[in-house]
GULUM-128219 format. One record per residue: residue in one letter; x, y, z of N, C-alpha, C in turn. Coordinates in steps of 0.001 Angstrom, whole numbers, plus 500000, padded with zeros to 6 digits. Example, Ala and Ser with C-alpha at 12.3 -4.5 7.8 and 13.67 -1.06 7.14 Angstrom:
2
A513190494310507800512300495500507800513200496700507800/S512850497750507080513670498940507140512900500030507870/
END
This chain:
341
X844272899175458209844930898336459203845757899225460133/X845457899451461401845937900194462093847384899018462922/X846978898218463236848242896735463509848285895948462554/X849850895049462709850167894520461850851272893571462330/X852184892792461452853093891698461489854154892450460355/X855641892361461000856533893035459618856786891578459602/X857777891745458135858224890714457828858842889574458498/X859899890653459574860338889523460771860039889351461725/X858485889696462225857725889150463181857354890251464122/X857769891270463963857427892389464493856438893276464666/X855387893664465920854227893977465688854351895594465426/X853774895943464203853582897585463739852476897999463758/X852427899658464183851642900120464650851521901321463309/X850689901755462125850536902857461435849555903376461634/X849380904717460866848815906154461584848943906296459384/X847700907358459446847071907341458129846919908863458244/X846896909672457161846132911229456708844497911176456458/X843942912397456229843026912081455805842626911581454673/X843470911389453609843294910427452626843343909097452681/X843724908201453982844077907197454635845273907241453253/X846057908242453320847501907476452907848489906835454243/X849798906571454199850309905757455114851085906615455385/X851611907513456653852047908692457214853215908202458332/X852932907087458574853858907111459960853659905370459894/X854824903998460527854740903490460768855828902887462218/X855816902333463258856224901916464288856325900768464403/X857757900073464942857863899268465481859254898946466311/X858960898072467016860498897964467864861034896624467442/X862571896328467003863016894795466723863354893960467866/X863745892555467390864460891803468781865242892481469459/X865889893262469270867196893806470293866622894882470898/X865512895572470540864639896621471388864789897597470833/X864930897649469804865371899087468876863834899779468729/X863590900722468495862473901462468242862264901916466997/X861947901506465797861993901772464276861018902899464105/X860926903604462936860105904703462828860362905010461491/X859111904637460466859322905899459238857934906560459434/X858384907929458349857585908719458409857698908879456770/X856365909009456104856414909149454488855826910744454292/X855803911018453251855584912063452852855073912006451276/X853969912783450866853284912480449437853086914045448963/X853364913804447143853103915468446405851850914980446684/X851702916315445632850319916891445430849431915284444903/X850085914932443632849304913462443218849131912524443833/X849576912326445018849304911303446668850618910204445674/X851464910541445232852574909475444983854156909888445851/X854405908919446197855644909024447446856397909963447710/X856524911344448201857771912028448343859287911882448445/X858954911571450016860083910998450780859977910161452462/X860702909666452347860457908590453323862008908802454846/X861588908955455893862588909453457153862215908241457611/X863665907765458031863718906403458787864497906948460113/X864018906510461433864450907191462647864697905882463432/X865729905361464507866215904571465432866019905438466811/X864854904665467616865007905486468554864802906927468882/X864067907415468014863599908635467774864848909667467221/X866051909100466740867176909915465724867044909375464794/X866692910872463559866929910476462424867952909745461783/X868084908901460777868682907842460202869357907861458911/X868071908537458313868290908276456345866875908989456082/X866699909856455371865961910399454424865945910066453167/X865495909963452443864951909726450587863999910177449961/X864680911357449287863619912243448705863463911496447408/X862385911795446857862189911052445003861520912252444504/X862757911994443369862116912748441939861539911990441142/X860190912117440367859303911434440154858811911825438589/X858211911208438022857392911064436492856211910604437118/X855150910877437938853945910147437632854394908926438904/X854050907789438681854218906954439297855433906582439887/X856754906739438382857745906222438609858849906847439459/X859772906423439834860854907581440767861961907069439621/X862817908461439598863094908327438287865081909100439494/X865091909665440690865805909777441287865784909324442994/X866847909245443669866529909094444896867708910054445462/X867010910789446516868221911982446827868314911994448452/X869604912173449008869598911995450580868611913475451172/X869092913869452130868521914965452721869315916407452676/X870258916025451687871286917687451348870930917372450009/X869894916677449086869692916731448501870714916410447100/X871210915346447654872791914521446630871572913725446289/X872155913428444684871505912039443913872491911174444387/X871682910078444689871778908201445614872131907654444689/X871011907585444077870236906642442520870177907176441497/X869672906807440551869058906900438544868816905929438421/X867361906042437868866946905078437392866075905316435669/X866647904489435338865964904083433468864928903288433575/X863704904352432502862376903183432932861978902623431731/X861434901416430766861301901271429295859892901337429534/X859308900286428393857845899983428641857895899243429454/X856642898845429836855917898429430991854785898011431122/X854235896821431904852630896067431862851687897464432454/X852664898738433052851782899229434016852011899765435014/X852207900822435532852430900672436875854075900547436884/X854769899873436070856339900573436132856781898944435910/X855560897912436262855868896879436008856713896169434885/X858194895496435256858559894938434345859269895794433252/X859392897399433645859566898374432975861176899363433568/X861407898577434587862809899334435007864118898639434583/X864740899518433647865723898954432856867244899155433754/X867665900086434048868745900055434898868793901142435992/X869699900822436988870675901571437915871415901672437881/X872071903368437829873407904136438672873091904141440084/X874304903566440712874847904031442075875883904140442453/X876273905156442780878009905136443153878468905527441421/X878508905442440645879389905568439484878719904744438253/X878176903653438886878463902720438754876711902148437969/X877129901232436974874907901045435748875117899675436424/X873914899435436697873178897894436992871536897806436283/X871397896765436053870797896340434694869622895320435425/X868584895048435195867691894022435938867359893156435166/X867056891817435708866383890762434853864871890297435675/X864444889860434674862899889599434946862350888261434445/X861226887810435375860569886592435126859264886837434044/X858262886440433862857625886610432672856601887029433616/X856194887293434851855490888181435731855656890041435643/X856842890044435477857563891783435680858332891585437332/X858510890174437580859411890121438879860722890994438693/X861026891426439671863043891194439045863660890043439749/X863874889272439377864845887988440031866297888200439871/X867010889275439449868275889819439417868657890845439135/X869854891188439251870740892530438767871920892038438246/X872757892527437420874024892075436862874462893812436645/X876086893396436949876833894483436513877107895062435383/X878142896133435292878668896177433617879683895297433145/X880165894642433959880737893352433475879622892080433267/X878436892209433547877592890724433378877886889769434528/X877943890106435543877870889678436384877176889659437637/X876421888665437984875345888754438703875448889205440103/X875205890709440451875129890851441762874392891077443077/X873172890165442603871894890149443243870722888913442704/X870244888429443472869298887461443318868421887199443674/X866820887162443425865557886846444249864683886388443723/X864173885408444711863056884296444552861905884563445064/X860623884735445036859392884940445465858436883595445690/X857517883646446706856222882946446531855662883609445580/X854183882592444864853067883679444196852738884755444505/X852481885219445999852103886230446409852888887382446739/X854200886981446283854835888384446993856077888255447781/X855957887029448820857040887124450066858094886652448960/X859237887538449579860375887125449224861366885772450054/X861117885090449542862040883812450253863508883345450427/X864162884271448969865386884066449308865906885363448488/X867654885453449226868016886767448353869600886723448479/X870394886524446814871684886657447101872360887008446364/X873692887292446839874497888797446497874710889705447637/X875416890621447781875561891579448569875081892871448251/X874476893186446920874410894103446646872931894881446314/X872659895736447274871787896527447759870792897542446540/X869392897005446567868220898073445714867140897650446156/X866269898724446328864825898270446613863828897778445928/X864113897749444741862743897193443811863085895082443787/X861642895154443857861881893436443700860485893195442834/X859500892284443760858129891730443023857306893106442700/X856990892270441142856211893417440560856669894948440227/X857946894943440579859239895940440129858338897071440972/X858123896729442319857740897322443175858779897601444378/X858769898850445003859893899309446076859688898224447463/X860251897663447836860893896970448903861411897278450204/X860662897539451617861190897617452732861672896723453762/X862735896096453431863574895225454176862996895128455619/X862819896064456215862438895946457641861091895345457976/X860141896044457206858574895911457489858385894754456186/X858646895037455208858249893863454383856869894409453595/X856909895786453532856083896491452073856505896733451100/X855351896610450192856035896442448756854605898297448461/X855846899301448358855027900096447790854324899959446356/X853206900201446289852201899828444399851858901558444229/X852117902604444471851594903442444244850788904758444436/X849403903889444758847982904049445937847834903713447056/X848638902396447346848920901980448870849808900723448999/X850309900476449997850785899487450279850331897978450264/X851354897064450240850696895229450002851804894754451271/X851203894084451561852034893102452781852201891742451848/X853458891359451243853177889915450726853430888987451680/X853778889051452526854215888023453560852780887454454345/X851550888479454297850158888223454863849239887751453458/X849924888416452576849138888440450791848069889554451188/X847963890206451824846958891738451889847334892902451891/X846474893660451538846830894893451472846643895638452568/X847505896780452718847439897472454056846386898310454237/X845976898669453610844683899887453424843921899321452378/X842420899525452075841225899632451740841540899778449896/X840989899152449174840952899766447985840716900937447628/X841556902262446956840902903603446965839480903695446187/X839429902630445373838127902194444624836820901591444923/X836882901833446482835866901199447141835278900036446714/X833926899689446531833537898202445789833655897937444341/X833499899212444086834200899041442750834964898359441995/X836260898109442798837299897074442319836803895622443023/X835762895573443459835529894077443936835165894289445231/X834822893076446162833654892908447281835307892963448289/X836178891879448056836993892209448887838167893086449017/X837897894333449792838645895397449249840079895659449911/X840438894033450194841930893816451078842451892822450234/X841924892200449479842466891027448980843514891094447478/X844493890594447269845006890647446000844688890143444639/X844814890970443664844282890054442406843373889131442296/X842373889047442457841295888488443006841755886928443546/X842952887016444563843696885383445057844143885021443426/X844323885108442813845377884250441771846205885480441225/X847114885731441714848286885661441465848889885007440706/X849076883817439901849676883220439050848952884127437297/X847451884529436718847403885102436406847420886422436091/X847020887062436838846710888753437359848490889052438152/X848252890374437569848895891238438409848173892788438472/X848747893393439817847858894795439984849167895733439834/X849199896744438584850102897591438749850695898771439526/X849102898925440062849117900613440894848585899871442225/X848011898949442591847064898625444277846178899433443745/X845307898617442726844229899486442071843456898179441019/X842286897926441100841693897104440407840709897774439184/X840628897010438442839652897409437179838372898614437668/X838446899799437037837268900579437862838227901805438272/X839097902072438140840148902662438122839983904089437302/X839897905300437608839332906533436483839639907155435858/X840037906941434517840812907277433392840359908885432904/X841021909819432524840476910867431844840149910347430442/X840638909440429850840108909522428326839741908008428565/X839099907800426957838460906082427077840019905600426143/X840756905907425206842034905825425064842810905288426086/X842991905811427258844061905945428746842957904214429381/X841811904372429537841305903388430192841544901807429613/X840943902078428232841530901010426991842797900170427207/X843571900944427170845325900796427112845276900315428244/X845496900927429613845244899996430490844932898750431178/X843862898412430443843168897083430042843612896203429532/X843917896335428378844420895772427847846050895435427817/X846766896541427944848124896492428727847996895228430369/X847055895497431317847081894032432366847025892788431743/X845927892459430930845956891115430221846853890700429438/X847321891407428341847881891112427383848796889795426912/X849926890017428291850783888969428547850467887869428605/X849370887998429668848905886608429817847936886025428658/X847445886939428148846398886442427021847379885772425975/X848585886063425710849265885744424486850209884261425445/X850915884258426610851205883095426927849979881631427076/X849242882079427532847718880855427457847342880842426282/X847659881817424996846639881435423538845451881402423674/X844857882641424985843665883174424989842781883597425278/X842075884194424137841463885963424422840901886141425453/X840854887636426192840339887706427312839915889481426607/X838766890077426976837637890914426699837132891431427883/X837007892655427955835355893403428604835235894518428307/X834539895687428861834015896504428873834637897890428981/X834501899224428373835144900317428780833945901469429292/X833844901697430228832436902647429849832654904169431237/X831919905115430798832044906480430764831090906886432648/X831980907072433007831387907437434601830530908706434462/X830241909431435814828963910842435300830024911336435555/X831152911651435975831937912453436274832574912942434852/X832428911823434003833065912195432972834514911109432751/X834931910882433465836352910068433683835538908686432600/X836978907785432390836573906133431945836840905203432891/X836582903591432906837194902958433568836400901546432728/X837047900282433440836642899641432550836895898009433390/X835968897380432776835427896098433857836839895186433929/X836647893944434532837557893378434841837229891673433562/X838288891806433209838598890854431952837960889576432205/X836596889159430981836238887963430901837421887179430217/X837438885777430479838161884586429904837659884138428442/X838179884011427507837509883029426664837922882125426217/X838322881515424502838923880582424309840156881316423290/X840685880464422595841854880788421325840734881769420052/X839507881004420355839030881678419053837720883253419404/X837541883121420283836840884539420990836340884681422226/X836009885806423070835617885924423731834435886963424355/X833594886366425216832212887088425275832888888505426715/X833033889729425832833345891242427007832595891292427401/X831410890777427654829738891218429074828793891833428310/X829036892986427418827966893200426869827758894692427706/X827246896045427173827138897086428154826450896516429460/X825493895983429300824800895967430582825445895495431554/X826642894968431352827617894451432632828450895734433161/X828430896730432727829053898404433063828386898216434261/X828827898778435166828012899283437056826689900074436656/X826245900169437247824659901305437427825451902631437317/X824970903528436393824830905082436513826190905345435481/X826595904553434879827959904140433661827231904259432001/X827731904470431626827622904403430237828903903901429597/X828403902600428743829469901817427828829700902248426546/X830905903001426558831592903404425025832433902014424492/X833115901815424807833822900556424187833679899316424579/X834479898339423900834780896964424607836302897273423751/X836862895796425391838338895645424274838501894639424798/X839550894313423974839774892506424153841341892063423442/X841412890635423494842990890700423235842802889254422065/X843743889224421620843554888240420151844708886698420517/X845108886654421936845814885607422126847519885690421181/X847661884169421220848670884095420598848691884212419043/X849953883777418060849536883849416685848486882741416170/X847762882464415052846851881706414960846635881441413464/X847645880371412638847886880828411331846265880813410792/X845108880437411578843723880025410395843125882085410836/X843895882924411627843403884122411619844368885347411811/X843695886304411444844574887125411212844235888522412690/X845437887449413931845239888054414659846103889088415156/X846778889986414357847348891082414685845604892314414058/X844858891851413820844149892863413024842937892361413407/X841912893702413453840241893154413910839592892348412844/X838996891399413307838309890519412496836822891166411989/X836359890959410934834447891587410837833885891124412211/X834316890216412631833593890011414087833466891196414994/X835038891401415035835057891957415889834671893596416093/X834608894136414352833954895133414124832149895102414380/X831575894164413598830371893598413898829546893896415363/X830447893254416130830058893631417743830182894897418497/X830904895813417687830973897259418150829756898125417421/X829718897101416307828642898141415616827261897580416466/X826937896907416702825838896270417066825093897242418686/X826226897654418929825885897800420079826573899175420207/X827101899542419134827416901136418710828239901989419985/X828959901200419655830730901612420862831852901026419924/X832543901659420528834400901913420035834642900073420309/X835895899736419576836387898408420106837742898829420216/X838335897781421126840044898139421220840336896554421033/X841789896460420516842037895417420248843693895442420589/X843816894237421646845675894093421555845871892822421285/X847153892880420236847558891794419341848863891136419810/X848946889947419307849821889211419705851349889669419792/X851339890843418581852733891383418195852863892371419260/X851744892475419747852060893700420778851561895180420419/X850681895358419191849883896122418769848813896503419680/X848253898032419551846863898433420512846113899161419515/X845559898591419010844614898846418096843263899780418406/X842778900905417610841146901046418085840314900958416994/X839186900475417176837957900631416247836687901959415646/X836729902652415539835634903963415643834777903076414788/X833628902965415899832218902578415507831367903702414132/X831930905118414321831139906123413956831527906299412352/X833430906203412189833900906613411071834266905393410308/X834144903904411633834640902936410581836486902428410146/X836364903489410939837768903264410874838930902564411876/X839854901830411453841091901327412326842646902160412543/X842732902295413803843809903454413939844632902628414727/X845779902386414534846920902115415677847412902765416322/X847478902475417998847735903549419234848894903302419521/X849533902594418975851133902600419548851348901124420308/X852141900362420456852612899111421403852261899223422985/X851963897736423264851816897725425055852504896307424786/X852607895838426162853405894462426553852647893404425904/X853497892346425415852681891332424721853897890173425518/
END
């Protein structure tokens, strides 16, 4: 998207690298101001720092110190820490996973909806000094308190001016419900490669601006993944949702996008639902809520049964919040450690 609409009605003009990352954006407000950031990305194409200019004078710089996805500092341009931020677990993507802020001296703490929204902040006294309400998609509709942070929906960074919600890989406009740039996953993640969560939003969330198909170095990393997006929702509905993990030529994993089923199982596609030129090592799937007639923290013979049959790994996430794997070869059940339940 080379034009656009900011949040408050303002037409923007961005400029892309050759990675079509987002390099530069323009616009002027009601009063005739001339807005300007300019971003900057490491080596892993995840956010550097971001120069905000009025009129062609610089404004505010924000450098980030980073883990991977998360920004874990925010530093002016003499290079003073702004921010700290504490990250716990997470659906993903950082989702639902940022536990507090220092600023000024001073810890703030977030609260969350059963999405990974933040709908607040409270002080070290417990007191609420921030508040926000969302549509399904994103726009923020209301916001109160006086007191100033960028993360909101999807515990994603927040630009007051333009009304982007950074994910990672690229930007989301929730106020349009699209994304600003192209899926980096080409068709891969689906036919429409602007659209969010395939339109429902009330189930799905996308952690990175990245859909199923996504290229894991291990089938472990792809698994978890997978099963880490559904999970939540599989255990609030009471049920299972399944598909596919399978092995690109490159070597990388990635893994299909979650069939529906009922409380008592669900059909993952079967390899032949893997893309052309893929090879299917696993399936994984999720066991819903508790279910006193089964014992769904743990794989059922079923669910071993179907890995053997078709002689791939199974992954399994449990209601308790367990990530289970299956080895088709040794027979054996190994626990990988907790994801969001």
């Amino acid at each position: 998207m080379i034009k656009g609409i900011t949040v408050k009605g303002a037409v923007f003009e961005a400029k892309y690298d050759a990675e079509n990352r987002l390099t530069e954006i323009t616009f002027t407000d009601q009063e005739g101001i001339k807005h300007k950031r300019k971003y900057a990305y490491f080596y892993n194409s995840f956010l550097a720092e971001i120069k905000k200019y009025q009129n062609d004078t610089l404004t505010q710089a924000t450098r980030f110190v980073r883990e991977g996805n998360l920004a874990l500092q925010e530093r002016d341009a003499e290079n003073k820490v702004k921010r700290e931020y504490v990250w716990g677990l997470s659906k993903g993507g950082g989702v639902g996973g940022l536990l507090s802020l220092t600023q000024d001296n001073q810890h703030y703490y977030y609260v969350y909806d059963g999405k990974g929204n933040i709908v607040g902040v409270v002080n070290q006294a417990n007191e609420v000094v921030a508040g926000y309400h969302y549509e399904p998609f994103g726009k923020r509709v209301s916001k109160s308190g006086a007191f100033e942070q960028p993360f909101g929906f999807s515990t994603k960074r927040y630009d007051e001016d333009t009304g982007l919600l950074y994910y990672g890989y690229r930007y989301y406009i929730p106020h349009q419900s699209i994304w600003l740039t192209r899926d980096p996953l080409g068709e891969r993640g689906g036919i429409n490669l602007y659209g969010f969560v395939e339109q429902n939003p009330i189930i799905w969330i996308d952690p990175y601006g990245l859909k199923p198909g996504d290229r894991y170095k291990t089938q472990h990393t792809a698994a978890r993944n997978a099963v880490s997006d559904v999970n939540p929702t599989s255990v609030k509905e009471f049920t299972e949702y399944g598909g596919m993990v399978y092995k690109n030529s490159d070597g990388t994993f990635s893994y299909t996008f979650p069939n529906k089923g009922d409380k008592d199982g669900v059909d993952p596609g079967s390899p032949s639902s893997c893309p052309t030129g893929t090879t299917a090592t696993a399936y994984y799937h999720t066991h819903g809520g508790p279910d006193p007639g089964y014992d769904n923290n743990n794989f059922s013979p079923a669910d071993k049964n179907y890995a053997d049959y078709y002689g791939i790994d199974g992954y399994v996430g449990t209601p308790s919040g367990e990530f289970k794997h299956y080895n088709h070869s040794t027979k054996k059940v190994k626990s990988l450690g907790s994801i969001p339940k």
